[in-house]
N, C-alpha and C positions, 0 to 999 in steps of 0.2 A: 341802682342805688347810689344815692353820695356818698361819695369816698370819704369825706370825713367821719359820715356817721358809720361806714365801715369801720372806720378807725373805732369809733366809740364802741360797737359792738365787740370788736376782739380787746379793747381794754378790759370791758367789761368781761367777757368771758377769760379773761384772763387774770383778774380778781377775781373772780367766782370759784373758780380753782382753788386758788392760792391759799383764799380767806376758807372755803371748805374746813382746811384742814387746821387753821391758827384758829378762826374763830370756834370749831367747835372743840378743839383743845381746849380753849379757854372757859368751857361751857364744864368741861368736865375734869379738869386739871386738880382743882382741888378732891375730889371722887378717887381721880387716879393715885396720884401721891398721899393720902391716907390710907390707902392699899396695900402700896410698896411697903409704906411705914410698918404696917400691921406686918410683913412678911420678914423686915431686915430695921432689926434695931438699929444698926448702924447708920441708918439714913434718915436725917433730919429735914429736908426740903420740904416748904413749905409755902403752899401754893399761891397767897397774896400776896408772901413776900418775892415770888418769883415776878405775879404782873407786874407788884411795883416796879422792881427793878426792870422790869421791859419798859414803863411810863416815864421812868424817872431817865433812864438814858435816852429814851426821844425824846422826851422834853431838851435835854442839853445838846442833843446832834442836829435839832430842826434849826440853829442857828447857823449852824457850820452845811446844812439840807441847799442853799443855792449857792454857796460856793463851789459845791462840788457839781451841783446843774448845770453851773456856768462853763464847765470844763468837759465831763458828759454829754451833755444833754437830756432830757426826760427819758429817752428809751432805755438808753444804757442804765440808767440810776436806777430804774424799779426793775432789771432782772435781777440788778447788784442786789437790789433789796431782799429779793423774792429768794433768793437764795438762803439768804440769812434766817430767812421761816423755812425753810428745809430744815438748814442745819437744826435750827431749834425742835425740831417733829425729831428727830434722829437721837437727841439727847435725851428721849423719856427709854426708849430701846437698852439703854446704858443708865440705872439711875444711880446718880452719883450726884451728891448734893452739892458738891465744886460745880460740877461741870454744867448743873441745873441751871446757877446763877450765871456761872459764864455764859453759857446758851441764852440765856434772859439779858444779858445786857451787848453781846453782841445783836441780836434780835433786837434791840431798841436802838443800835444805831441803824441799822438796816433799814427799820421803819421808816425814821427819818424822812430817808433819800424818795422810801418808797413811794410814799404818799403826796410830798413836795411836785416828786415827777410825774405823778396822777394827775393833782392839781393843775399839774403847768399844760400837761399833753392835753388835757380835759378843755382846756380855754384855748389853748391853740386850734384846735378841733370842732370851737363854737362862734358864733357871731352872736350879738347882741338877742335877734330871734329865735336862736336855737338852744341857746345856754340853757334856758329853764326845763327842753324837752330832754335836752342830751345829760344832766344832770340826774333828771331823774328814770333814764333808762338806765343810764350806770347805776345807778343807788340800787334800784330794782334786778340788774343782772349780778351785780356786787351781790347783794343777802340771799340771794339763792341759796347763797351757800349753806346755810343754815339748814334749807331743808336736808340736803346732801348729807352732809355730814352726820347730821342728828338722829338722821333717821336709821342710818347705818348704827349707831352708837345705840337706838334704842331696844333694835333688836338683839344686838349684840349680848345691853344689859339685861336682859329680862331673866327675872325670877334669880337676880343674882343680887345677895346681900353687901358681898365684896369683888369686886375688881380681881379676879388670878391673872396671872404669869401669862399666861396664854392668851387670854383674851384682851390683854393688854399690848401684847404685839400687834395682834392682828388686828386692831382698831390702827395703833399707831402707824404699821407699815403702810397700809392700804389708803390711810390720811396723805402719808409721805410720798407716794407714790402719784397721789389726785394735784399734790405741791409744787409736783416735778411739770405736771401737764399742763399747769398755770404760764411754769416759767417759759414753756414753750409757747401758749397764745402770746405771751407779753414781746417776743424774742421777735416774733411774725410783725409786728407793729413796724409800720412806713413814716420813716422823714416827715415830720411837718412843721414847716417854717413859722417862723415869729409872727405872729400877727398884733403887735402893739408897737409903739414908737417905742415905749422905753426897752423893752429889750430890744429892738433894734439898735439900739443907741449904747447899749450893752457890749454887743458885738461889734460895734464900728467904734468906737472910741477907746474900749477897755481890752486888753489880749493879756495872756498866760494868769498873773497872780494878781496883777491890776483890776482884771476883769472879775474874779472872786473876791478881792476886799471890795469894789464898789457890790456887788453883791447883798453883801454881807450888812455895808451901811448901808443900802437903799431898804433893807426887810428893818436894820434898827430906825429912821426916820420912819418909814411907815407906821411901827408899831406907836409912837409915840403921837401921832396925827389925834385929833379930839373921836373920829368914829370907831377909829381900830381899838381905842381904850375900852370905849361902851360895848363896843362887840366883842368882846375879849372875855366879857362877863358873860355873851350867852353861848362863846368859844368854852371856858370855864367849865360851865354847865353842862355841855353835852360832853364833856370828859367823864364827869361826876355820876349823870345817869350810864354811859356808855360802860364804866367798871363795874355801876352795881349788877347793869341785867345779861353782862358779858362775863363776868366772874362771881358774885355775892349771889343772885338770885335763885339760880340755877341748882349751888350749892345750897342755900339755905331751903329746898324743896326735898333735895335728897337727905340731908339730915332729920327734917324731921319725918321720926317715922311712922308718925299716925295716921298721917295723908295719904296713905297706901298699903297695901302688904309690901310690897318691892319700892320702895319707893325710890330707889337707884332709877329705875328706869323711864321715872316720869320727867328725871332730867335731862334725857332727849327728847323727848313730847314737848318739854318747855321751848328748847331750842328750836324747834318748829316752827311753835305759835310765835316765837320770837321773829323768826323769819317769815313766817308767813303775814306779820303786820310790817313788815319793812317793807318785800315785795311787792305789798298791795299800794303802802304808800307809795313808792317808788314808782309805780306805771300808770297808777291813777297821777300825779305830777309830769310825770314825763309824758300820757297822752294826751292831758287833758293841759300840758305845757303854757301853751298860747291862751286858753282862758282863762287858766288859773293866775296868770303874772298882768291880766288887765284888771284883777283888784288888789295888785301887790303881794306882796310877801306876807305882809303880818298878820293875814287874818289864817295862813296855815300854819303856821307856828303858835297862835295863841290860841289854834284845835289843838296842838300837840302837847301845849302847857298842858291843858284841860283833861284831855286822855292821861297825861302822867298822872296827875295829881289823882283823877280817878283809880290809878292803879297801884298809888300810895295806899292809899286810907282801903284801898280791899285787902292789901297785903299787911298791912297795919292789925286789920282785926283777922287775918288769915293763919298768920304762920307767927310763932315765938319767937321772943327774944334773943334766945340764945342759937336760933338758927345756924347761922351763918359760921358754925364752929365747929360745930361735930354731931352725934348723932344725938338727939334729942328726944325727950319723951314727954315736953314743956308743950302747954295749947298757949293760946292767944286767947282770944273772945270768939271764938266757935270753934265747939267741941264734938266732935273729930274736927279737925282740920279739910277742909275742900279741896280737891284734887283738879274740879272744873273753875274754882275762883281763880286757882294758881295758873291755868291756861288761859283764861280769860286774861287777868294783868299781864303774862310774856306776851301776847296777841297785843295790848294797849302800848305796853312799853316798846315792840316794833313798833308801831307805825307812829306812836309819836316821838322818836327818835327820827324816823324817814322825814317827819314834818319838818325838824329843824334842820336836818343836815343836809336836804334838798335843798332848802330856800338859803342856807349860806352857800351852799357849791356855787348856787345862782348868784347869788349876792356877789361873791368873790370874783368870778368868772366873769360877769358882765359888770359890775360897776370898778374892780380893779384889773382890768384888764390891761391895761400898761407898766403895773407891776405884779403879774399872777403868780411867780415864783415867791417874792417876800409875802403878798398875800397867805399862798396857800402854809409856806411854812410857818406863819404867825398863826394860823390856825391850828395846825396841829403842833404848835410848840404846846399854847395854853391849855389846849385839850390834853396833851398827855401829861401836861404837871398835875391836873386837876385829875387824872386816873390816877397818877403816882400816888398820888396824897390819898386818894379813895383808900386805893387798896393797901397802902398801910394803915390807915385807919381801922379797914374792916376787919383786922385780924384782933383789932381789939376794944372795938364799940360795937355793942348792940344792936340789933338790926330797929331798932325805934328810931334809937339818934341819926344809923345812917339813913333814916327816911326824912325825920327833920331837917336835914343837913340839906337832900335833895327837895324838899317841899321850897325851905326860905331861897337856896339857887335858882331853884326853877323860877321862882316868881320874880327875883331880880334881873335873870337871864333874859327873862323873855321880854320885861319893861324895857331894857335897854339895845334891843334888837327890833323891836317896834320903833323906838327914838331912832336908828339910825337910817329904820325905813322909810319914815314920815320925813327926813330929812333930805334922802335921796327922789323920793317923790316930787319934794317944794323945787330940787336942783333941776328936774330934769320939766318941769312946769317953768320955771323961772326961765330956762334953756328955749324951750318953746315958743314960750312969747317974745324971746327976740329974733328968732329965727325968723314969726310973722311980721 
């Protein structure tokens, strides 16, 4: 096997771990923490306001994400990271509404580093032909996690109205413990060298603090380039959907309680189908790699508009208003509420989620690959401002408006991530004809 793509493999399985336990926390955090609440007055923590504060502090560390790469390097930076989603698993064991937030914003700088150095190991580990395959094997080993965790969580929940003491450890520990075994794939990860001029120009011209402020102004000049702006909107966008069906969805299924007798428990069945449409997106791209990138990018990402939007307007006439808050006993436009629509949209919302964030990993990876580090962390800077914003929002708009909010993104996200494709298509046609 190519030792690159072994590198990609143990990324991936060493995300798959990691995110196990952060992404299916995040599936059920607001579940949990209404819990506690119900058992100890005293604690006020609350579960949007916790993601935002994880959104909103990596939005503000993804700037400060390659100066610290320039000094680490990718391997070091994402155990740094991976740690910091321990500690935060470790903070629901203790709940204590200080320590919730601290947890939550120490985890937002963590992210940062973490994801920066994905990005960057990800492109080092790719060439031009391989980027779109190895993207979407990672996307694909990455959501596994979904099933892992959720499905744990599901059994767990069953036939249980509230979350106790007990079963609220033992989800957490045994998360915490799947968290540990990430940091250990990621730890196993081998040296691999620059493969672009500009970070080679990085290292030979810039050392110590020099080499972190050029850093630092090479991701600010990028972001301000005329593609990076327009992508930035469909960057935006997949923040936007990534907190609704990672924090709002999942929640607004268990509160309302018509859609089930337990309906606690269909919020790991969600997280499944959530995962089981990222997975599928994710290996149908990564095998079908080299065909799919001979008609570009755009035509799977405007499947994935099209999937979202489909998964709006079922969830639109599915699930209530007042979802997304507490426990409900409000319909929508069908009465009882569907328990198989609610699986169907998490099933639409993975894999058109997989659409877009495949074809930007590609994107970034092969068209900025002499700046992969400002690249990736320009990526997830906008992407986590745009969860931060979400998930303050959601604690206090209705699940209609957060769908409107996601219908007019989506449709400008994706116009302006087709613009930047059809532009790299003309460059790399334009490239061509003078080559002959």
């Amino acid at each position: 096997m190519d030792f690159k793509f072994l590198m990609i493999l143990i990324l991936g399985f060493g995300f798959m771990f990691v995110f196990t336990a952060f992404q299916t926390m995040c599936n059920i955090e607001k579940t949990i923490l209404d819990s506690i609440s119900q058992e100890d007055d005293t604690f006020k923590g609350e579960g949007y306001t916790s993601l935002a504060i994880i959104y909103l502090f990596f939005s503000l560390s993804n700037w400060l994400a390659p100066s610290f790469i320039s000094f680490t390097g990718p391997r070091v930076a994402m155990v740094v990271g991976a740690l910091t989603y321990t500690a935060f698993m470790i903070t629901f064991i203790f709940p204590s509404t200080v320590l919730l937030y601290v947890g939550s914003a120490v985890l937002g700088l963590g992210a940062s580093i973490t994801w920066t150095g994905q990005g960057t190991y990800l492109a080092r580990c790719s060439e031009s032909s391989t980027i779109s395959r190895n993207s979407g094997v990672f996307w694909a080993l990455l959501q596994c996690s979904m099933f892992i965790g959720n499905l744990f969580v599901y059994y767990q929940f069953q036939d249980k109205t509230r979350i106790d003491k007990e079963t609220r450890n033992l989800v957490i520990g045994v998360l915490t413990v799947i968290a540990i075994l990430g940091i250990v794939f990621l730890a196993a990860l081998r040296f691999m060298p620059d493969n672009a001029e500009h970070d080679n120009e990085l290292e030979q011209k810039h050392t110590g603090c020099g080499q972190a402020i050029y850093a630092l102004k090479s991701a600010g000049q990028l972001f301000l380039t005329k593609k990076m702006l327009l992508l930035s909107l469909a960057f935006f966008y997949t923040g936007l959907e990534l907190s609704f069906f990672s924090g709002v969805f999942g929640s607004a299924i268990g509160f309302t309680t018509k859609i089930a007798e337990t309906p606690k428990e269909i919020v790991g069945l969600v997280g499944i189908c959530i995962g089981a449409g990222e997975v599928f997106g994710g290996g149908l791209f990564g095998i079908l790699g080299n065909k799919t990138t001979r008609y570009g990018r755009d035509p799977i990402v405007i499947a994935g508009y099209v999937m979202h939007m489909a998964a709006f307007f079922m969830t639109f006439i599915n699930l209530p208003n007042s979802a997304p808050f507490k426990d409900t006993t409000d319909i929508s436009y069908l009465d009882p509420p569907r328990a198989s629509i609610a699986l169907v949209c998490a099933f639409l919302l993975g894999l058109g989620d997989a659409c877009f964030n495949t074809q930007i990993y590609s994107m970034l990876g092969g068209e900025y690959v002499n700046n992969a580090v400002g690249a990736f962390a320009l990526f997830k800077f906008t992407q986590s401002v745009a969860a931060a914003i979400s998930f303050f929002y959601s604690a206090h708009f209705g699940l209609y408006v957060q769908l409107g909010i996601l219908v007019v993104m989506g449709t400008i996200g994706t116009i302006a991530f087709v613009f930047v494709e059809w532009g790299f298509k003309r460059q790399h046609r334009e490239q061509e004809a003078l080559e002959k």
